[in-house]
N, C-alpha and C positions, 0 to 999 in steps of 0.2 A: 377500437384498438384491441386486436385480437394480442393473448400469449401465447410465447410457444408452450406445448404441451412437456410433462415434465420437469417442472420449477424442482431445483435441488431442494433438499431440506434445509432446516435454519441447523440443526444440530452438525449435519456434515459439512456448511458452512464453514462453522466456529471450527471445525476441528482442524479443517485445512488451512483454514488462516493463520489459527496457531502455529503449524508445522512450516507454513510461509517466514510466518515471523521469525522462527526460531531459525531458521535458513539463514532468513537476511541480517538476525544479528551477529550467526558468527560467522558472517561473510564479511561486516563491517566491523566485525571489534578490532580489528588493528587502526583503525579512525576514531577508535572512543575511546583506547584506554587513554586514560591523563597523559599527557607529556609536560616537557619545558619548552620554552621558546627564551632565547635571550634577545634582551634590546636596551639601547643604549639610553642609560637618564645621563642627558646632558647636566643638570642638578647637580649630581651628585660627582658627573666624572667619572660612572663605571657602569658595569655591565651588569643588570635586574635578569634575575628568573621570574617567568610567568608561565601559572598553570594553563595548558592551555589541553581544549577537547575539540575535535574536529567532528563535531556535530552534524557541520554542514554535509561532509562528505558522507558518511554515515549514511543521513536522508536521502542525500543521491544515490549511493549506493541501491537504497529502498525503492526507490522511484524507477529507475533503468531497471531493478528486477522484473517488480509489477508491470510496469509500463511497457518493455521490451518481449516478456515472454507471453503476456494478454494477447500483443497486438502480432507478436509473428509465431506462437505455439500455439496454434489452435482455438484461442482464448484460456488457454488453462496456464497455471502454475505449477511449480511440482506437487503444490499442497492439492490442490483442483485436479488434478492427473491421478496422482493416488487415490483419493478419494471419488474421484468419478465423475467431477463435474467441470464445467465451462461457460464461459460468459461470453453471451451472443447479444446481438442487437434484437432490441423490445419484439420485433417479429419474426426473431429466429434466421433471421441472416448472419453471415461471419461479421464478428465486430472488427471496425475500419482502427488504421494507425490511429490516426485522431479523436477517434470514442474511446481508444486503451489510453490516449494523454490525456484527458479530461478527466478521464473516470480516475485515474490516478492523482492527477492535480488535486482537485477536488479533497478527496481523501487525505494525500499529503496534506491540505494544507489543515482539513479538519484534524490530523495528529497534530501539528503545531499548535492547536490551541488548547493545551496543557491540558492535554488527556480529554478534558471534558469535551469536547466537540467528538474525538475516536468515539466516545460514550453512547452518545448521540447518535451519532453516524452507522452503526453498529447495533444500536437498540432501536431503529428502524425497522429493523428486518423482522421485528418480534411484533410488531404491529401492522404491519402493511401486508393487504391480502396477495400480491406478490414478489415478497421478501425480499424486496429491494431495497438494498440501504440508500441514503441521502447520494452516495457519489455515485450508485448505479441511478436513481432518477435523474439526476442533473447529465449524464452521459448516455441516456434511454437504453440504459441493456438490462438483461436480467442473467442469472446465472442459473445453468438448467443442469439435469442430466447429460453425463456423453454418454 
């Protein structure tokens, strides 16, 4: 199983991930800040405030970013655009709709597991001789030079 030639660095990695991330959070903060929800306690005969955060949405928000611009921008993001890199399949073909949902899945759902799995998933790349984190092996791409 040959690579393509070119593996991005781990450092220009991290850096575009951060600039990813920092995208998608203030792209979703109108779905995170706290709000109220009212509903009805039959109990009591009146109307309860509840905090509520839209998390969910949030996360989707995060997913159709990744997910959508992988699979129809070239493989990059804006963070992977600036910084110079793109994620192809394991032999350097254009990566398909369905390896950007996977490789995303994946990922999403290692952030769901309270940071520690992101930890994980992310300190792969520091050990594997082609800096593939867990949601790039499970989706067979690597992320190279453009």
């Amino acid at each position: 199983m040959g690579s393509p030639p070119g593996l991005a660095g781990r450092w220009r990695r991290l850096f575009a991930g951060v600039l990813d991330w920092l995208i998608v959070n203030v792209v979703s903060a109108p779905f995170t800040s706290p709000g109220w929800e009212y509903v009805w306690d039959r109990g009591r005969g009146a109307w309860e405030r509840y905090p509520v955060e839209h998390t969910f949405l949030a996360g989707l928000v995060a997913f159709l970013y990744f997910w959508l611009l992988h699979a129809f921008w070239n493989g990059q993001t804006l963070g992977k655009r600036l910084f110079g890199m793109r994620v192809v399949q394991e032999r350097g073909a254009r990566i398909t709709v369905s390896q950007a949902a996977v490789r995303q899945a994946v990922a999403s759902a290692l952030v769901w597991l309270c940071c520690v799995g992101m930890l994980v998933d992310l300190g792969w790349i520091l050990f594997d001789p082609r800096k593939q984190a867990l949601h790039d092996k499970v989706a067979r791409t690597v992320v190279v030079n453009a």
